[in-house]
C-alpha positions in Angstrom: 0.0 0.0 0.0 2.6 2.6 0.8 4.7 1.6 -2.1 1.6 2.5 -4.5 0.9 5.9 -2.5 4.0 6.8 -3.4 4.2 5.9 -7.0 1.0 7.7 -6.9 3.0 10.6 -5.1 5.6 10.4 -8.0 3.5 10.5 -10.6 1.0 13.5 -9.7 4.4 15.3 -9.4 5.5 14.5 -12.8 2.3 14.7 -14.6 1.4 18.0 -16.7 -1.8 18.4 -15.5 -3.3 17.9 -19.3 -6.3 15.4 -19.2 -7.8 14.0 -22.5 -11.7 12.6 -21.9 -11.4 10.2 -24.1 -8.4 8.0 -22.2 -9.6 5.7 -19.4 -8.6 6.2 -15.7 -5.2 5.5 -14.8 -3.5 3.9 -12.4 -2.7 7.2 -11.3 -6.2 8.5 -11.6 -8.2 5.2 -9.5 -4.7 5.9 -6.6 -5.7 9.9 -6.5 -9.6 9.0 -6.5 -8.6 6.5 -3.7 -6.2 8.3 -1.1 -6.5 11.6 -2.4 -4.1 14.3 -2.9 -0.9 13.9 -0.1 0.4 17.0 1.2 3.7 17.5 3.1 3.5 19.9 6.3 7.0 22.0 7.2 6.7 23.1 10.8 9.4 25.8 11.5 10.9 25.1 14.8 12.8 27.9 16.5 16.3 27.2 18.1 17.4 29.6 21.0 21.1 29.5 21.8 21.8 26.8 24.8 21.0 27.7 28.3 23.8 28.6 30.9 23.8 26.4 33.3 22.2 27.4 36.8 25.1 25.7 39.3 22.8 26.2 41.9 20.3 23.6 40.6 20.4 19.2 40.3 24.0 19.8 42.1 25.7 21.5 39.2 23.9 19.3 36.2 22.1 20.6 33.5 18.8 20.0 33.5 18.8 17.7 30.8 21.3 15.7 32.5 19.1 15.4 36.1 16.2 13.9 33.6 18.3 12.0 31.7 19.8 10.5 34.9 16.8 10.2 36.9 13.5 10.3 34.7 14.3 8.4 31.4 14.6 5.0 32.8 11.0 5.3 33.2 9.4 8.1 31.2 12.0 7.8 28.0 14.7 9.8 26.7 12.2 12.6 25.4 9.7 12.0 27.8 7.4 9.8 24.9 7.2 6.6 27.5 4.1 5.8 30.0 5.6 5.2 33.2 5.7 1.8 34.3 2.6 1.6 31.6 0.4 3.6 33.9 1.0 7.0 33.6 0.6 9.9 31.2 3.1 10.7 28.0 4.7 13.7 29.9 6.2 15.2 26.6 2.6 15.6 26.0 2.0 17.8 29.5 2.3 21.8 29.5 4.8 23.1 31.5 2.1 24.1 34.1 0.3 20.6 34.2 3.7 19.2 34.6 4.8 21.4 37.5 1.4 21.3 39.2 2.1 17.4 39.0 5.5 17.5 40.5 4.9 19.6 43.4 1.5 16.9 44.0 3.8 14.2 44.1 6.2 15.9 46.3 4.1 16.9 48.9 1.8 13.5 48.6 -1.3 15.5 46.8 -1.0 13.7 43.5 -0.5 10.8 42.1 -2.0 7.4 42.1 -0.6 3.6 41.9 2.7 5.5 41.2 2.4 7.7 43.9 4.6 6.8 46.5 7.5 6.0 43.7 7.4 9.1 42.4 7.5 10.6 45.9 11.2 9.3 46.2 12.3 10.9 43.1 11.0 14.7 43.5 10.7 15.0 47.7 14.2 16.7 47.5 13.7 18.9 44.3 13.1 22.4 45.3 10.7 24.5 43.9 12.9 26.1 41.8 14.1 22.4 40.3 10.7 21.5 40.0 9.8 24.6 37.4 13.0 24.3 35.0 12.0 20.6 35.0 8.3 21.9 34.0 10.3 24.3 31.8 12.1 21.4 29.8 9.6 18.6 29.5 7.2 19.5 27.0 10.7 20.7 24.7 12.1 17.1 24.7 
């Protein structure tokens, strides 16, 4: 199937666009009338220079670092993982939802099977830890 999409692809590409009514469909023609036209989307993504570090935060580590460390095992590398299966994607999560979630989990508020693991990973995060995580999350 994807292999005739994207003959179909090639050859709206290269076609002139000329039609003649007396020619039966096409392969092309049955693929268009089937799928329909595919489009390509370009998101532009803006890239700010790095972050300095904040020494005063994780012990020295970047924040990047303290998730990679001490969140991927569960959540994934960029966040795309369901903890454990059970809870949410927390790329997914705006910075507010994610630090709303944090501080819950650090003062025993929030949370529910996972509750009490989480607890051990954010009781010592301060809440100034606790927002640049919120910060970096949803960029992962």
């Amino acid at each position: 199937m994807l292999k005739t999409l994207l003959v179909a692809v090639f050859l709206v590409g290269c076609s002139n666009g000329e039609s003649k009514t007396d020619e039966k469909p096409t392969e092309q023609a049955k693929v268009e009338k089937s799928y329909g036209v595919v489009k390509k989307e370009v998101t532009k993504v803006e890239v700010s220079a790095p972050k300095e570090i904040d020494k005063t935060l994780f012990g020295g580590q970047s924040s990047l670092d303290y998730f990679d460390e001490r969140c991927a095992s569960c959540h994934g590398r960029y966040g795309e993982q369901k903890a454990l299966s059970a809870s949410k994607v927390i790329n997914a999560c705006s910075s507010e939802e994610i630090e709303k979630s944090l501080t819950g989990y650090r003062n025993g508020t929030h949370g529910g099977n996972l509750k009490d693991t989480m607890a051990v990973y954010v009781q010592s995060l301060s809440d100034d830890e606790i927002k640049e995580l919120a910060r970096l999350i949803p960029t992962l």
